[in-house]
C-alpha positions in Angstrom: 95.3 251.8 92.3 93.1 248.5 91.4 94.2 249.0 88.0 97.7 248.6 89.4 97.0 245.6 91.7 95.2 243.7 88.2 98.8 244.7 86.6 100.8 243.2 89.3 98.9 240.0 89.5 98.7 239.2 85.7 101.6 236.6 84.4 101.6 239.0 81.6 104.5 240.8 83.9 108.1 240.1 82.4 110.1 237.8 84.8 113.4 235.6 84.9 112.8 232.3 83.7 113.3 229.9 86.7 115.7 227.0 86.6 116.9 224.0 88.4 114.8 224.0 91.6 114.5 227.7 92.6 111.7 228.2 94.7 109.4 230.8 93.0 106.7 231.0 95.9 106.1 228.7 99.1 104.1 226.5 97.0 106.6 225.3 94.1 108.8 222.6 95.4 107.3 219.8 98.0 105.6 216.4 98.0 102.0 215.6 99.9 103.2 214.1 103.8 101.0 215.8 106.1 101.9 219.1 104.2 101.0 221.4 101.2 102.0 220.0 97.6 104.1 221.9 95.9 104.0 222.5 92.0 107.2 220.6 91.3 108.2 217.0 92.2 104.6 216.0 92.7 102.6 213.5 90.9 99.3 215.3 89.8 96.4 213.3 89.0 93.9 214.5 86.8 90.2 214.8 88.3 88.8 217.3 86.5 88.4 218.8 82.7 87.0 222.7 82.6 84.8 222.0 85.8 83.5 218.6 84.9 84.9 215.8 87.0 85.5 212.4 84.9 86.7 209.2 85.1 90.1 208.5 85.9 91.3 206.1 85.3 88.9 205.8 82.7 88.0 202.0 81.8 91.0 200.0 80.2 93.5 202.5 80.9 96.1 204.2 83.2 95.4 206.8 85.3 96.2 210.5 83.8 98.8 212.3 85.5 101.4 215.0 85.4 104.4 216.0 87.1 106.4 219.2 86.8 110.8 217.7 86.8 113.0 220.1 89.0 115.9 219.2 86.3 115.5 221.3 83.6 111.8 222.8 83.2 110.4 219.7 82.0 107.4 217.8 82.7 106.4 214.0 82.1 102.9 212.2 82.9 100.7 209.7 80.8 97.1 210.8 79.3 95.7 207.7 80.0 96.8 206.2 77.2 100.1 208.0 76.2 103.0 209.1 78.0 103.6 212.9 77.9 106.4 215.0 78.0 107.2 218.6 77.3 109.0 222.1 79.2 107.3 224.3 81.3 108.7 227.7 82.6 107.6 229.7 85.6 107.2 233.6 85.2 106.3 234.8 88.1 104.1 233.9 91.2 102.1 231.1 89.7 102.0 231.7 86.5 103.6 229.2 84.0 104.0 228.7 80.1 104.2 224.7 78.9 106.1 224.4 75.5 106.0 221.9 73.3 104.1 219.0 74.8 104.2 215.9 73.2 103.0 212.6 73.7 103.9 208.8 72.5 101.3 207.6 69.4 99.7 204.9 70.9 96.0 204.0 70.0 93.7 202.9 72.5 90.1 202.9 72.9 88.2 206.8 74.9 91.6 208.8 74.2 89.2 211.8 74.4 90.7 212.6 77.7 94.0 212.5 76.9 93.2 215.0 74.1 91.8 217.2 76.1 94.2 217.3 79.1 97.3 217.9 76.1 95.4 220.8 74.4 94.3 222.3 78.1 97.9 222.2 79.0 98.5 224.2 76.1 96.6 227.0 77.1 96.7 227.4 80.5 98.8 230.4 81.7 98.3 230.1 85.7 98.3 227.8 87.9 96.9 227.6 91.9 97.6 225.1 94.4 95.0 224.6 97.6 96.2 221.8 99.8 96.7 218.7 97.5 94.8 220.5 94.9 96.1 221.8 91.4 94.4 224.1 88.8 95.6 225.0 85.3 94.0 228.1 84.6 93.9 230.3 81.4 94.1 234.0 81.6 93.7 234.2 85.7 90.0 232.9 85.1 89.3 229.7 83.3 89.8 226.7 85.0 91.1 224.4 82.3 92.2 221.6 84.5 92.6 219.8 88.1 94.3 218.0 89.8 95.0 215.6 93.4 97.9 215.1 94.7 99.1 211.4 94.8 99.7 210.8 98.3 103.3 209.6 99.2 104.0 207.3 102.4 
């Protein structure tokens, strides 16, 4: 039976690609007034790299951020130094795969963040949302990233 349970919670489990704004649980869709973010059409600020906090806006730049687009699966943000872009698809109950993520080529000085928030994005395979928080997780267990919720007025 546990084995069963571990089976249906995995996002290894096959599911229909979600499009447009179809709600996949009660958390995907919403903005931050006096209720729970959702995934999508909320600004996500970065506040945390595998369980460190850092810096953010770090000094001389923009702060990091992502947001997940309702249009067609895509995503846009800024690494601090770059802006971002790249797809995302939902399979399941919080789980997600991002595709090829990109970003402008900008130099600036302590990119080291944005590096790590791109390749983190990469990997993570999961995601939960807890109030205004976000985590990218890999595999249901490592915490690659999180995030707050911008507050909207």
């Amino acid at each position: 039976m546990l084995i069963l349970l571990s089976l249906l919670a995995s996002c290894s489990i096959k599911t229909k690609k979600a499009s447009g704004s179809a709600k996949i649980s009660n958390k995907i869709e919403g903005t931050v007034k006096g209720e729970e973010a959702g995934l999508v059409n909320t600004v996500w600020i970065l506040s945390g790299i595998k369980g460190s906090k850092i810096e953010n806006p770090a000094p001389g730049l923009k702060e990091a951020y992502i947001v997940f687009l309702p249009d067609s699966t895509s995503l846009t943000g800024s690494g601090s130094c770059n802006s971002i872009f790249g797809n995302y698809h939902l399979k399941g109950i919080n789980c997600i795969e991002i595709l090829q993520i990109g970003s402008t080529k900008m130099f600036c000085e302590g990119m080291e963040t944005e590096y790590k928030m791109i390749n983190a994005l990469r990997e993570a395979t999961s995601f939960k949302i807890n109030g205004d928080s976000l985590v990218m997780i890999k595999g249901n267990k490592i915490k690659l990233l999180s995030f707050i919720a911008k507050k909207t007025e």
